[in-house]
Steps between C-alpha positions, in 0.01 A plus 500: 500500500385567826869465615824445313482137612237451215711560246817412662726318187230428349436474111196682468285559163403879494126615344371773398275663267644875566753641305858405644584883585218532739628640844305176709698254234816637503489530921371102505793399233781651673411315825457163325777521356719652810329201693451263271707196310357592129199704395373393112284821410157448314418863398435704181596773381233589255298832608198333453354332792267232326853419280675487794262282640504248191844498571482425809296198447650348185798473743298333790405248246842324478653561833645212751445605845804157577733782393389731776459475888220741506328809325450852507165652323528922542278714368124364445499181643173450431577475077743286544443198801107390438643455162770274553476383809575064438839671372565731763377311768775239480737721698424704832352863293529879643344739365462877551171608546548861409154572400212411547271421216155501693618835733623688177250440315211538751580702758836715322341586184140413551486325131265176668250473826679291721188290557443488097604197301818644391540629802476132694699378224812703576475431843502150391796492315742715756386208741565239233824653439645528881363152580741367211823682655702336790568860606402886389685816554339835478575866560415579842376339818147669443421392172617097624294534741205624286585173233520227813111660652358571152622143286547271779888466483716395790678804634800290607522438112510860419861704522518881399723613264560923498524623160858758464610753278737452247779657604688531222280756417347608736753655751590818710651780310526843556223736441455864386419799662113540434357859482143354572447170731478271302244191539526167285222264451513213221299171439314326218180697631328170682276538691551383826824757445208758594631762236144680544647573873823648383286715195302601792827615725627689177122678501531632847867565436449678182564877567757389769797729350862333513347138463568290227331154402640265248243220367665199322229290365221446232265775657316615154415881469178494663675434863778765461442784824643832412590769793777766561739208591663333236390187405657251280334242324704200342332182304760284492909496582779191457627364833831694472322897445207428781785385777638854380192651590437326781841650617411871455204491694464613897239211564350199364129412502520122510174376583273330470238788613134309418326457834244288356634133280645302764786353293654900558527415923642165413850620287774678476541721204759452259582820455590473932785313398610671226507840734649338784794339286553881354521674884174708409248612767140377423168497611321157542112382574492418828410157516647092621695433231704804496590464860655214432806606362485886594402754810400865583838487649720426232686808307286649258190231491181692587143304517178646393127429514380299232235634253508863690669716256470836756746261725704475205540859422525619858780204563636651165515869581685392831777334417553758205505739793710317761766407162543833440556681785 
C-alpha cells in the first residue's frame, strides 16, 4: 500500500494476528475498504494471542488465493508469511512491517544480544519476512529507512503509513478552568517511552507550588514522586475516561523521552496523534521522526532534548509560565 493504486478495486485477503479493535487495524481496514473492491477479514477475536494465532492459521489452511487479487498481512508479519508463504505467494503480498522483531527485542527491550543466536535469528526472520512481501508499509520515513539499511529491503518497495487517532473518541472539547497547571503524561510504561525522564522532571518539579502532574500508566508504588504539587497517579482508564483526562489538562507529555534505544529517534508516539487529534499542546523528543509530521512552529508543539530530564522541567516550568500570564 505504498499508494492507493495498490489496492485500487482490488479483492484483497486481510491478516492479522492482533485483535480487530487495535488502532493500526482499524486505520489499515478503513482504507482497504474505502479503496478497495472487497476486503475478506482473517482476524480473531479471542483475547488470547496464541488462540488468536491458532485461529489465524486454521483459517490459512483452507484459503484460495484465485478468489483474491492480492493480500494484506498487518500486524506481525513475521508469524504469519514464513509460515504460509506457497499460499500467500500466489498473489502480489503487502505487508505492514510495524515492528520489528529483531529491533524490539534486541535493541527496545534488551531481552537477546543482537550478535547471540536468538539474536541472529530474529534478524533472520524480519529479513525472511520482507523478502516474501511485494511491498511494506511502516510508520515513518525513519524507521523505513532503518528496515531497507538494516534487512536489505528495497526502499522503493517500502511506503509509510502514519498511524491516526480515532476520532470518534478522541476529539476537541472544552476544558475546565484548572486551579493548578495541569500536566498529563500516559503510556504502557515502555521503555523507550523514557518514563524514568519524566519521574525525573516530576523530582526537580516536586515542591514547584501550583503544578500538577497526572501519571496514567502501570507505574507500581515504588516509582511514585511525592512534592508540594499535586500529583496524580492512575493504573489504568477505558478509552472514553482517559480522552476526558486528556482534555482537562494544560499540556501533554507525548514522548518518547529515552535518549538512549534507537527505535525512540526512529517513531512517532502514539500518544502524538492522539494529542494532536484532541487540539492539546505537547511536548515531544526532539528527534527525525517527529519532524516529519510536526515543527517548533506549529501552535502548541514544543520539542525537547531527549534523555535530559532538567530540559524537560525547565521547558515545563516555561510554558506553565508563558500559559498563564
Amino acid at each position: 500500500m505504498k499508494s492507493i493504486n495498490d489496492i485500487k478495486n482490488k479483492r484483497i485477503l486481510f491478516i492479522a494476528t492482533k485483535n480487530s479493535d487495535y488502532l493500526r487495524i482499524t486505520q489499515e481496514l478503513r482504507i482497504l475498504r474505502e479503496n478497495g473492491n472487497s476486503v475478506t477479514e482473517i482476524i480473531s477475536p479471542k483475547k488470547s494471542y496464541p488462540k488468536r494465532l491458532l485461529y489465524v492459521y486454521r483459517r490459512l489452511l483452507t484459503v484460495k488465493m484465485s478468489d483474491y487479487d492480492m493480500s494484506f498481512v498487518g500486524f506481525a508479519p513475521q508469524l504469519v508469511l514464513p509460515f504460509f508463504r506457497r499460499t500467500l505467494r500466489k498473489k502480489p503480498v503487502i505487508a505492514d512491517f510495524f515492528i520489528s522483531m529483531y529491533d524490539t527485542l534486541c535493541f527496545d527491550r534488551k531481552k537477546f544480544r543482537p550478535d547471540s543466536l536468538p539474536g541472529k535469528l530474529l534478524k533472520k526472520i524480519d529479513c525472511r519476512t520482507l523478502n516474501l512481501t511485494d511491498g511494506a508499509i511502516c510508520d515513518t520515513k525513519a524507521h523505513g529507512r532503518y528496515f531497507c539499511e538494516e534487512f536489505g529491503y528495497a526502499p522503493e518497495k517500502m511506503g509509510v503509513l502514519y498511524l491516526e487517532a480515532d476520532k470518534s473518541i478522541y476529539y476537541p472539547r472544552e476544558a475546565p478552568q484548572n486551579s493548578e497547571f495541569t500536566v498529563l503524561y500516559f503510556g504502557s510504561v515502555l521503555p523507550l517511552q523514557g518514563v524514568s525522564v519524566i519521574l525525573e522532571a516530576i523530582e526537580l518539579l516536586k515542591n514547584e507550588k501550583g503544578l500538577k502532574f497526572v501519571f496514567i500508566g502501570p507505574l507500581g508504588k515504588n516509582n511514585v514522586r511525592k512534592g508540594e504539587n499535586i500529583t496524580e497517579y492512575i493504573d489504568w482508564l477505558p478509552q472514553e475516561k482517559l480522552a476526558e483526562k486528556i482534555a482537562q489538562a494544560d499540556l501533554c507529555l507525548a514522548g518518547h523521552f529515552d535518549g538512549s534505544i534507537m527505535k525512540a529517534k526512529r517513531t512517532i508516539p502514539g500518544k502524538a496523534y492522539i494529542y494532536s487529534a484532541m487540539n492539546k499542546p505537547m511536548i515531544l523528543g526532539d528527534n527525525e521522526a517527529v519532524r516529519e509530521l510536526y515543527s517548533e512552529s506549529d501552535e502548541g508543539i514544543y520539542f525537547t532534548e531527549m534523555g535530559n530530564p532538567q530540559k524537560l522541567a525547565e521547558l515545563i516550568l516555561s510554558i506553565r509560565d508563558k500559559r498563564i500570564k
